[in-house]
N, C-alpha and C positions, 0 to 999 in steps of 0.2 A: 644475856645482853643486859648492860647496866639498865636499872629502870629512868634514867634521863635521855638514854637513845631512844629514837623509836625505829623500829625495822621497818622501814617505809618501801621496802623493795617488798615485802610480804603483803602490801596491804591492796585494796584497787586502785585501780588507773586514778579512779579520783580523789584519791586519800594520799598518793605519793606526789601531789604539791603542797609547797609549804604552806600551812594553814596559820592563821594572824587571827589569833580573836580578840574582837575591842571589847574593852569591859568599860562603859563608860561613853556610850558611843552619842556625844553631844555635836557640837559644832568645829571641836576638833578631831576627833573622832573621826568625822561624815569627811574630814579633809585631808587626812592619813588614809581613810578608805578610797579615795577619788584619785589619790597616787601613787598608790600598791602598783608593781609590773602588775602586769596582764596574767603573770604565770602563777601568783599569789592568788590564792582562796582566804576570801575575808568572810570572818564570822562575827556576829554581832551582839552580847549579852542584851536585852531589854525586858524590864518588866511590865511591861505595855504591851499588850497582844495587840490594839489600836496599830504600833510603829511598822508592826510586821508588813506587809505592802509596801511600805514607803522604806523600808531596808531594802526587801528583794529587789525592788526598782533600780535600786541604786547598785546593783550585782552583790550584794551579801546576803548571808545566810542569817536571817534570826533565830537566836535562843534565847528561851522564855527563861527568866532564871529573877531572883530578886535578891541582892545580895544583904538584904536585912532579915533573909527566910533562907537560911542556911539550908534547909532539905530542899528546897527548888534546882540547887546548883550540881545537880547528880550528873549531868549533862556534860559538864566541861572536863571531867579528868579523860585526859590523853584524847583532847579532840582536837588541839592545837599546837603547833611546833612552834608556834611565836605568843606569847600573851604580851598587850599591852592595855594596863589598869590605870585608869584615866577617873572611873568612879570618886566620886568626892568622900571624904568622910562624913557619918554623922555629924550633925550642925548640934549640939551637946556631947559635955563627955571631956574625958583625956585620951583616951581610946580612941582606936579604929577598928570595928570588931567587922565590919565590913572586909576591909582586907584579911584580918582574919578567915574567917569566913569561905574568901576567896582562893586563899592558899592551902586552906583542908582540904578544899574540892580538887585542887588540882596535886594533892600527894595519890589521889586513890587511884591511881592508874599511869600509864607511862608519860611520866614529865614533860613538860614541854623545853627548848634546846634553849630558849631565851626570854625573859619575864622583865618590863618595862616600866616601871613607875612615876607618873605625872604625878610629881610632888608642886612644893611652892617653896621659893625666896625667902617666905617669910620663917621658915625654919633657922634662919641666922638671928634673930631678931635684931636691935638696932645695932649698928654697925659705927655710931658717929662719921658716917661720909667717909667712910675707909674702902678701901679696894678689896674684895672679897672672893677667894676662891675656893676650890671645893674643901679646903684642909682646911677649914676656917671650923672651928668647935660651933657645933648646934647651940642657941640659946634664944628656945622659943619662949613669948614672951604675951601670947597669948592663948586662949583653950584650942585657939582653929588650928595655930600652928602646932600647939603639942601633940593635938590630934595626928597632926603632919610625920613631926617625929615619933610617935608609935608604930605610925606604919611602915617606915623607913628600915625602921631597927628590924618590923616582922619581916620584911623582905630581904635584909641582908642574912638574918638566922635562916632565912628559906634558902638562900641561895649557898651561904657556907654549907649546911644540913644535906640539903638535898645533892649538890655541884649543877643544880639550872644557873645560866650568866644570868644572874640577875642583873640590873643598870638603875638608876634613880635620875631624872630630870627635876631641877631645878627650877620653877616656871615663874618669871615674875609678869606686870601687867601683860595682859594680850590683847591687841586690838586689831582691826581691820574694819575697812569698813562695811564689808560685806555681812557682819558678824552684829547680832545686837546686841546693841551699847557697847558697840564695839568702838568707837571713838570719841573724842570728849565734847562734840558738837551740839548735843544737848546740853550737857552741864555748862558750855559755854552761852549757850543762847537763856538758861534762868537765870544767869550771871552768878553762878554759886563762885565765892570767892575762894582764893588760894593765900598760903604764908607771906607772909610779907619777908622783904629777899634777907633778914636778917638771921629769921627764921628758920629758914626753908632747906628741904628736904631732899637728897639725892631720892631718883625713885628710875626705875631700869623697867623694860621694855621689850615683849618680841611680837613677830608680825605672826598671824594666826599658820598663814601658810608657811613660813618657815620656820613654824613649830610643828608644824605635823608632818614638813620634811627632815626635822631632829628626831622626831618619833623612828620614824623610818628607818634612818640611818642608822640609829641606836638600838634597833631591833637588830640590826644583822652586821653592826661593826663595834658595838657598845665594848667596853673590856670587863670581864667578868668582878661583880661585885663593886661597881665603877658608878661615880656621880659625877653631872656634866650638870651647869649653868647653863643652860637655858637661854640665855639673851643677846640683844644685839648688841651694836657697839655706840649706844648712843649712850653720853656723857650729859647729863642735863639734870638741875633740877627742877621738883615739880612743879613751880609757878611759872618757868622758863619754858617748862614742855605746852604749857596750857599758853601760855602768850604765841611760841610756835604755833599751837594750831588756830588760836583766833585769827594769826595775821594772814596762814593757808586759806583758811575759808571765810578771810574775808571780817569776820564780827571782833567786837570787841574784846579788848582781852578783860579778862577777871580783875575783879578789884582784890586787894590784899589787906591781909589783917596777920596784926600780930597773934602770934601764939595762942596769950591767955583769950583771947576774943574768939578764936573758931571754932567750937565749943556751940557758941551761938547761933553757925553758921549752919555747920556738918553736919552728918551723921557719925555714930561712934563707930563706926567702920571705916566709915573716910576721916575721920579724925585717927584712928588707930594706924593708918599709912602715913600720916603726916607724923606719927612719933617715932620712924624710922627710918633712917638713912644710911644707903649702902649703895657701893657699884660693884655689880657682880662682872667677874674677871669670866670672857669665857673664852677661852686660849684652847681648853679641852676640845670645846664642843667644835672649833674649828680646826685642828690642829690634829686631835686622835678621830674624830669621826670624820673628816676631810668637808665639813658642815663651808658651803661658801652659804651665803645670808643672800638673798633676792633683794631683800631691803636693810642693808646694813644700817641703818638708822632711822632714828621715826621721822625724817624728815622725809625721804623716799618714800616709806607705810603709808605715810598720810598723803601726799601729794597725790 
């Protein structure tokens, strides 16, 4: 038998359900795990013995594993028939030696049938306000994104190399409110300011929960070696989007500043979103994964 099948008809009763393990198991994770069928066995990478209780609670299974201690992760080869790697990269670097890492573990033993990657948007880098789809050339434009594209590339060589579907999601902002700092209701209430509309910035959007019902669905309809956008279909830029939610909830909207002034305002990370603009096309993620959107734009998300 190829080592990408697994003979699951040889194995016990509780090893022949389809097993999903989150590698990366944060606040989307915990909401991809909350809407797995019932027939699904979720397993949970963490390197916090601390989380173990508060996984089981939630009906998964933890595994202690640290994906920057590469011998910790002896566990994962052939424990799962779905992996979905949600793991951030190292915060320095060009590299991702984490996915790395993660995809050694999983050659030692029978492959898993499907392997997911929560990447980011920002792997396009700036767009000039163009329409963006997934054939659009990579051109990351800062260390977090390049880091992005390393581990892009290591999971499609995984996925040509070994024949696992591997899949890549696209992820640009996430919010909810259920989620922290999951909405711009703070940043709205210190009154940090936004571009002034001359300026300003296309910037795209998906709702937490119907990103971890993209998770889902691209675990088990993704097309092999296949990258899907991630977003909803809201059309807005960022000053527009932040004026939307002051007038939602009520406060006032932000003041604006030109360009060379925000600088003064921001941080170099929220300054670093304000130097790119893009609308990502996501025709894929509804069209080949039959994705319908709960909140087809942030104006539904936020209400």
């Amino acid at each position: 038998m190829p080592a990408n099948q697994s003979p699951l008809g040889a194995l016990p009763a509780r090893f022949r359900r389809p097993r999903v393990l989150i590698v990366g198991c944060g606040d989307v994770g915990l909401r991809v795990a909350g809407q797995v069928p019932s027939r699904v066995r979720v397993l949970a990478l963490t390197s916090s013995p601390q989380r173990g209780p508060a996984l089981r609670s939630l009906g998964m299974l933890p595994l202690l594993g640290d994906l920057d201690r590469a011998r910790t992760l002896g566990r994962l080869a052939g424990i799962a028939t779905h992996v979905l790697h949600l793991a951030p990269p190292p915060v320095e670097g060009w590299t991702d030696g984490r996915t790395t890492a993660l995809l050694r573990a999983l050659r030692r033993r029978s492959l898993p049938q499907a392997l997911v990657y929560g990447s980011t948007s920002g792997v396009y880098g700036d767009c000039g306000g163009a329409w963006v789809d997934e054939t659009r050339a990579v051109q990351p434009t800062t260390p977090r994104a390049q880091r992005r594209v390393d581990a892009e590339r290591s999971l499609r060589f995984f996925g040509r190399s070994s024949g696992v579907r591997t899949s890549v999601l696209r992820i640009p902002g996430i919010y909810a409110s259920d989620r922290e700092g999951g909405t711009p209701r703070e940043r709205l209430r210190k009154g940090t300011p936004v571009l002034a509309a001359q300026d300003d910035v296309y910037t795209n959007h998906i709702h937490a929960d119907d990103l971890a019902r993209a998770c889902i669905a691209v675990l088990w309809r993704g097309r092999p070696q296949r990258t899907y956008n991630a977003s909803d279909d809201t059309d807005l830029k960022m000053g527009d989007y932040f004026d939307l939610a002051a007038d939602l909830y009520q406060l006032p909207r932000p003041p604006r500043v030109r360009r060379e002034d925000a600088a003064a305002h921001v941080s170099l990370m929220v300054l670093s979103f304000m130097s790119e603009s893009r609308r990502l096309d996501n025709t894929r993620l509804k069209d080949e994964l039959r994705l319908r959107l709960r909140y087809p734009t942030v104006r539904e998300g936020l209400a």
